[in-house]
C-alpha positions as CSV (number, residue, x, y, z in Angstrom):
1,X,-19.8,-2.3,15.4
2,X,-19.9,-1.9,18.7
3,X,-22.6,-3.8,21.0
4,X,-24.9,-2.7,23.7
5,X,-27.5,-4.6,26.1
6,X,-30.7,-3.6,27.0
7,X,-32.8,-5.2,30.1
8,X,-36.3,-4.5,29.2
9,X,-39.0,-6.1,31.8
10,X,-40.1,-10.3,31.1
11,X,-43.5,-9.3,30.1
12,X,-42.1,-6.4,27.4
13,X,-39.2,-9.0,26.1
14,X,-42.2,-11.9,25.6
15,X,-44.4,-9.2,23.4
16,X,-41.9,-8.4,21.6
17,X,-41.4,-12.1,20.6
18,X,-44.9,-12.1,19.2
19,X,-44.4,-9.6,16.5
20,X,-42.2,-9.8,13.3
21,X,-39.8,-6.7,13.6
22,X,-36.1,-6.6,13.5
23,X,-35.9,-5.0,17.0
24,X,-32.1,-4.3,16.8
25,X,-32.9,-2.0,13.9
26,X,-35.8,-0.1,15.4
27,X,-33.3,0.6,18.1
28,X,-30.3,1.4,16.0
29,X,-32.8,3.8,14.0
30,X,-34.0,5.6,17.4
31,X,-31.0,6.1,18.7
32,X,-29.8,8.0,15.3
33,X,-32.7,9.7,15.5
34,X,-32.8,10.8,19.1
35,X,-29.1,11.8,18.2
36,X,-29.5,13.6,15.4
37,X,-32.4,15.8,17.6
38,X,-29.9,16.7,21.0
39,X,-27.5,17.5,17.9
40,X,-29.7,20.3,16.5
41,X,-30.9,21.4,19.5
42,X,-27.6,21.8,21.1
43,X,-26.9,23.6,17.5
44,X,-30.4,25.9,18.1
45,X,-29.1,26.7,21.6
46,X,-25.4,27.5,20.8
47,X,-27.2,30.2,18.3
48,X,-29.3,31.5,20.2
49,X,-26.2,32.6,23.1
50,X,-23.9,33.4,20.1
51,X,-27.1,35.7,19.0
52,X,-27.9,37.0,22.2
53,X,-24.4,38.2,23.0
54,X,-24.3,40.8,20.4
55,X,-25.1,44.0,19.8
56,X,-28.9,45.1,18.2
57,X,-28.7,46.9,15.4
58,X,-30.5,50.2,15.0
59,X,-33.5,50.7,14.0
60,X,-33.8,51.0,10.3
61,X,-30.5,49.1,9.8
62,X,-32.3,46.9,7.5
63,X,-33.8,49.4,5.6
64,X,-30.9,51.4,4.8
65,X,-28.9,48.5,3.7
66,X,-31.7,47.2,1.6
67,X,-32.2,50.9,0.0
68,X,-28.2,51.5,-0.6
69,X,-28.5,48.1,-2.4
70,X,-31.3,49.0,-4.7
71,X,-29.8,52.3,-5.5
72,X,-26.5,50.8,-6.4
73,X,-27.8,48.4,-9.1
């Protein structure tokens, strides 16, 4: 596992000695988190130009495939 400082200012670091919490986890949890987020957003956004780069379909597309389904069953 790899290891990474922090400098947070006195007064934050001596709250933070007054509480009971595992701050290493908190932090390993954000960071996952806040990872996890850019990663779907960057997934959203990548759609989005992929979508935007094509060609609209006419309208009643939709409609016509949804009726040529139907009728074939």
């Amino acid at each position: 596992m790899a290891v990474i400082s922090v400098r947070v200012p006195d007064e934050l670091k001596e709250k933070m000695k007054k509480y009971d919490i595992n701050w290493s986890e908190e932090i390993r949890r954000f960071i996952a988190s806040r990872i996890s987020k850019e990663e779907k957003r960057r997934t959203v956004e990548m759609m989005h130009e992929l979508l935007a780069g094509g060609i609209p379909a006419k309208e009643g597309t939709a409609k016509r495939y949804v009726r040529e389904d139907r009728d074939g069953n």
